[in-house]
C-alpha positions as CSV (number, residue, x, y, z in Angstrom):
1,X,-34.8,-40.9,-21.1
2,X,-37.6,-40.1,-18.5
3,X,-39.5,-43.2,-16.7
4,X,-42.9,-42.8,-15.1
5,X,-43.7,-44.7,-12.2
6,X,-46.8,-45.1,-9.9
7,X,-45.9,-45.7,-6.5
8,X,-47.6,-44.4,-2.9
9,X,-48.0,-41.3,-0.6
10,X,-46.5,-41.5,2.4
11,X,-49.1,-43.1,4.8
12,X,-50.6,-45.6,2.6
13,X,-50.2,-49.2,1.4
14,X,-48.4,-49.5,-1.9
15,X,-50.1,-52.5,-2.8
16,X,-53.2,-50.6,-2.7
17,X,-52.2,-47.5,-4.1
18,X,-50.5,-49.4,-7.5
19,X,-53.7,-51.9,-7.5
20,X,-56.6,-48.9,-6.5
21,X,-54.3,-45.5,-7.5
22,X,-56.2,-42.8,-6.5
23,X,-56.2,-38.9,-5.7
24,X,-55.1,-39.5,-2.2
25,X,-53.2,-42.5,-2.1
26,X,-51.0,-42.5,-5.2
27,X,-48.5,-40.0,-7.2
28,X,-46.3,-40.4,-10.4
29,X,-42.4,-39.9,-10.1
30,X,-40.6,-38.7,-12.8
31,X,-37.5,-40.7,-13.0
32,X,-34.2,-40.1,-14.7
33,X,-32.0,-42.9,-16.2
34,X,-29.7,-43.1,-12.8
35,X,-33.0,-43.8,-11.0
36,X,-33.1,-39.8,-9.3
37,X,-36.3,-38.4,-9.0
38,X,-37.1,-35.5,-10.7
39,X,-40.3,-34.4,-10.1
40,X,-43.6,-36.0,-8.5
41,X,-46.7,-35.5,-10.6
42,X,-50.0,-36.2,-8.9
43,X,-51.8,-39.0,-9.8
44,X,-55.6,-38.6,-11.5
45,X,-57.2,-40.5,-14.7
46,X,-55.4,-37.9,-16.6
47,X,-52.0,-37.7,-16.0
48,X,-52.2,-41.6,-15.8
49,X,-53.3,-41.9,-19.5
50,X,-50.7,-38.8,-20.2
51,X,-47.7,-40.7,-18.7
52,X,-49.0,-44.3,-18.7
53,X,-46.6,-44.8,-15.1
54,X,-45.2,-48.4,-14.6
55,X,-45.8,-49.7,-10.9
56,X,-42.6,-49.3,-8.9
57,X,-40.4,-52.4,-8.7
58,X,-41.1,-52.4,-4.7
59,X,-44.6,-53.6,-5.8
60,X,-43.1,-56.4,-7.4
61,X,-41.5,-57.4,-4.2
62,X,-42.9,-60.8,-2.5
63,X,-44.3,-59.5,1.0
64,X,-43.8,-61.7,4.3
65,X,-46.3,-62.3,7.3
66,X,-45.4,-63.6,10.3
67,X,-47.2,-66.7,11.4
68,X,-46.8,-68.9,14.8
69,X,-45.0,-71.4,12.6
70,X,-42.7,-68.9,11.2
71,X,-41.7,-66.2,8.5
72,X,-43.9,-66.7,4.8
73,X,-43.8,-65.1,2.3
74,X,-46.5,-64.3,-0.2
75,X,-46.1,-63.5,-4.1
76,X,-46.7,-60.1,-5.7
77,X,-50.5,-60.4,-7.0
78,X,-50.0,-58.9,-10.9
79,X,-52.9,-56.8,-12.0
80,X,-55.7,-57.8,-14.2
81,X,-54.5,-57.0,-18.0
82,X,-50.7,-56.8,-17.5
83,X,-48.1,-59.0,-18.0
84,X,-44.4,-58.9,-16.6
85,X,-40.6,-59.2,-17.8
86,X,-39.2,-62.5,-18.1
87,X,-41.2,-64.9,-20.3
88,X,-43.0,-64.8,-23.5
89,X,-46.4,-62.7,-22.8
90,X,-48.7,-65.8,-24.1
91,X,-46.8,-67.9,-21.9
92,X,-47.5,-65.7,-19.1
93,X,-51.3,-65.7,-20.2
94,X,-52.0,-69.3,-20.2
95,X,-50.1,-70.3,-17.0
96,X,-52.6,-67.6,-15.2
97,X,-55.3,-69.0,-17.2
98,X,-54.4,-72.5,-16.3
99,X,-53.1,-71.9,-12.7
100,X,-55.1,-74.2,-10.4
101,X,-58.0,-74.9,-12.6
102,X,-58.2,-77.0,-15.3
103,X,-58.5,-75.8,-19.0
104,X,-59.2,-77.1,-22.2
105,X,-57.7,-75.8,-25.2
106,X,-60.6,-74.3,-26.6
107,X,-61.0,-72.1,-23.5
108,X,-57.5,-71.4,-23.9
109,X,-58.1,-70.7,-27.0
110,X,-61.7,-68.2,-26.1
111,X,-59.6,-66.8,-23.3
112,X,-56.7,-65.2,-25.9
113,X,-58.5,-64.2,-28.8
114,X,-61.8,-63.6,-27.3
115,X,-61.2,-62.3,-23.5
116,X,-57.6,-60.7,-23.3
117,X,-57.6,-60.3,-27.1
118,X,-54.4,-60.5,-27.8
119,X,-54.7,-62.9,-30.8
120,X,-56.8,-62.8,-33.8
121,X,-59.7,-65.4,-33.8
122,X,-58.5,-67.4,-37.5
123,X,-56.5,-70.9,-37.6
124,X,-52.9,-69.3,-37.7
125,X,-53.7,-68.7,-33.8
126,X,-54.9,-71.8,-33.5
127,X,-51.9,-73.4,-34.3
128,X,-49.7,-71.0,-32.8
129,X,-51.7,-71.9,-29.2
130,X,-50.8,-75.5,-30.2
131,X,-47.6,-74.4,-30.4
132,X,-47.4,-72.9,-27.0
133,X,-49.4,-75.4,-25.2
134,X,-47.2,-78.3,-26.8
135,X,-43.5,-75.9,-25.3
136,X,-45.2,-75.6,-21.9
137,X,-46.1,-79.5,-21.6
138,X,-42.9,-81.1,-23.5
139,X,-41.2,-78.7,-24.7
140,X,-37.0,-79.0,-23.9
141,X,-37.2,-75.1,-22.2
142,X,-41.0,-74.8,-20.9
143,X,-41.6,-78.5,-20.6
144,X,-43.4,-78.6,-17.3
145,X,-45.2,-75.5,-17.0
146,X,-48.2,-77.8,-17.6
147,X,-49.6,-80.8,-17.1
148,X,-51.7,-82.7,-19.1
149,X,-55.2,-84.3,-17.5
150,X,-57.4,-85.8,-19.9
151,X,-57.9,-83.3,-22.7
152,X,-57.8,-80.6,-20.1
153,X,-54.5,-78.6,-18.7
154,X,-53.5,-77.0,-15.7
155,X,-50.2,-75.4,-14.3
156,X,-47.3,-77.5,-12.8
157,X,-43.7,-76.4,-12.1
158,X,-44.0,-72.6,-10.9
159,X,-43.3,-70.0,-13.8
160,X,-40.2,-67.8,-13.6
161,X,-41.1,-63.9,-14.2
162,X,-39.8,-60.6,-14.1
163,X,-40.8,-57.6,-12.4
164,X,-41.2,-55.1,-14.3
165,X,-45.4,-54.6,-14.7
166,X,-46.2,-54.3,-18.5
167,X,-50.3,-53.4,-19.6
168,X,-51.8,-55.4,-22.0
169,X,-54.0,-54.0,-24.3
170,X,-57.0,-55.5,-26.2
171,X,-57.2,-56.0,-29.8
172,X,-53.2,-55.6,-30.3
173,X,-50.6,-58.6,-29.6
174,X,-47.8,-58.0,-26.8
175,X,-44.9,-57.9,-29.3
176,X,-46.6,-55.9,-31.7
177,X,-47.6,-53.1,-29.4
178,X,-44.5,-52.8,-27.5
179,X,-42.9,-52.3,-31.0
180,X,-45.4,-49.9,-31.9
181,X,-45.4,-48.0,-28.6
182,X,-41.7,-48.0,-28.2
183,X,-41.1,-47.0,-31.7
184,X,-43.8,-43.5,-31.3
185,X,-42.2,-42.5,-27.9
186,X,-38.6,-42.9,-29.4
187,X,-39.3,-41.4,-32.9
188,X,-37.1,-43.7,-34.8
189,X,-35.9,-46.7,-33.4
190,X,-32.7,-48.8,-34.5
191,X,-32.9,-53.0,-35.4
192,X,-30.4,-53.0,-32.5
193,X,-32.6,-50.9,-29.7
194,X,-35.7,-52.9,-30.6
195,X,-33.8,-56.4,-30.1
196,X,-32.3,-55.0,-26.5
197,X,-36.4,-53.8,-25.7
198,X,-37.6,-57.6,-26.9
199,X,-34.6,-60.1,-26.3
200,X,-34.2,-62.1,-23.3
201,X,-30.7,-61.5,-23.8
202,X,-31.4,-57.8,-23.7
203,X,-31.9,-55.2,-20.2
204,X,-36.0,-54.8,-20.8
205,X,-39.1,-56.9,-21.1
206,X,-36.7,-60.1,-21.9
207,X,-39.5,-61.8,-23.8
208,X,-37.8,-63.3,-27.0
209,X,-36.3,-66.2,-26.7
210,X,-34.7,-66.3,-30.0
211,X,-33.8,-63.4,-32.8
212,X,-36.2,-64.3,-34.8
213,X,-39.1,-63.7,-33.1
214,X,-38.3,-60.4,-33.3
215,X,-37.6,-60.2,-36.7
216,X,-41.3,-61.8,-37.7
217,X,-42.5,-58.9,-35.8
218,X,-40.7,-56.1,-37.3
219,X,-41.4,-57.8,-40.9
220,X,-44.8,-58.1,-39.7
221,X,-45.5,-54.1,-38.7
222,X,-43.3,-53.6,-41.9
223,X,-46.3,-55.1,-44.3
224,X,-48.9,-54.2,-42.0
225,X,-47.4,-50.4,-42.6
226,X,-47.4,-50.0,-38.4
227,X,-44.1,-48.9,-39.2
228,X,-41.9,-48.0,-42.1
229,X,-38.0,-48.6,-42.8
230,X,-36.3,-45.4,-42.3
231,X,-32.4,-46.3,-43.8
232,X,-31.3,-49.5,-43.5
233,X,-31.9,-50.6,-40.2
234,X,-34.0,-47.9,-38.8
235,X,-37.6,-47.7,-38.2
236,X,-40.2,-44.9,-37.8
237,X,-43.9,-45.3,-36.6
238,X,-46.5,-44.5,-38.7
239,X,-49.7,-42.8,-36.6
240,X,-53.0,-44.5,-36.9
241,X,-51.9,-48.4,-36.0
242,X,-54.1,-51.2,-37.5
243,X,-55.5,-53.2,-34.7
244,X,-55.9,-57.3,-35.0
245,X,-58.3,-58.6,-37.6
């Protein structure tokens, strides 16, 4: 299978070039599964919605300055609207949201289902944000992410990542989309291959903690008619996704 990935021209920064792409600063390399390069596409608005190129894994690299005090190094900046391997996307969401500023729930709430838009505005998100926030404060795997003050929260041990870059996109949920978008490019997709795409256990976005998770979403699409059974465990995308409602 073919990867697409956004990476620099010779001469220019990559930071900028993955952050800013652009005509002169950026190109698209075609990239088969032993990681050769195939061919190098040039980069415009066009053949970046054609091929949709993920950010080279150099990006995601922490950089190092050189001060008088020594060697320090600085963090990869993640764009606006993506999220990465490594941990649950709405975990990834709030700790940004939260990260040295102090939130309330109901902005956390506003800033899911009403900026990102990656939950439906009704009360089943509202208790599933409950949910979250109550892992990352106490919870036996996340407890620590954050810290309670007053009714407000804000981020305390650091959050642990991946690096592969994954976009967000408005009006659909992480889990459901990457289902949806996974299951279109392969055609028809096996219970198996969408638990190795999902599972932290698995070689890809390693976002599911548990099989379950997994299975409410492919249950989920199933009703929602996103995707239809196709023998017993195989699954075919149906064109035309409902969004959130």
């Amino acid at each position: 299978m073919r990867r697409f990935m956004l990476t620099n021209k010779p001469g220019f920064d990559l930071k900028e070039a993955v952050e800013n792409p652009s005509f002169e600063k950026s190109v698209i390399q075609v990239i088969d599964n032993d990681g050769t390069i195939l061919d190098e596409i040039q980069w415009t608005p066009v053949t970046d919605y054609m091929y949709s190129p993920k950010p080279t894994p150099s990006y995601m690299r922490p950089h190092k300055i050189k001060m008088e005090t020594g060697e320090i190094q600085i963090p990869p900046i993640i764009p606006e609207n993506t999220v990465t391997s490594g941990e649950n996307p709405f975990i990834q969401i709030i700790y940004r949201f939260t990260n040295k500023q102090e939130r309330k729930f109901e902005d956390i709430y506003r800033h899911l289902t009403q900026e990102k838009k990656v939950l439906s505005d009704n009360k089943k998100s509202i208790y599933f944000i409950e949910f979250l926030i109550d892992e990352m404060f106490e919870g036996d795997e996340l407890g620590g992410l954050l810290i309670a003050r007053g009714d407000s929260y804000i981020t305390g041990v650091k959050l642990k990542i991946g690096r592969t870059i994954i976009p967000l996109h408005a009006g659909y949920d992480p889990f459901e989309y990457a289902i949806m978008n996974y299951s279109e490019k392969k055609g028809t997709v096996s219970r198996d291959e969408l638990h190795e795409l999902l599972s932290m256990s698995g070689n890809r976005y390693k976002w599911a903690r548990y099989d379950k998770t997994i299975e409410y979403y492919i249950n989920k699409l199933l009703k929602q008619k996103n995707i239809k059974k196709f023998g017993k465990d195989w699954y075919r995308y149906i064109k035309y996704p409902e969004r959130m409602t």
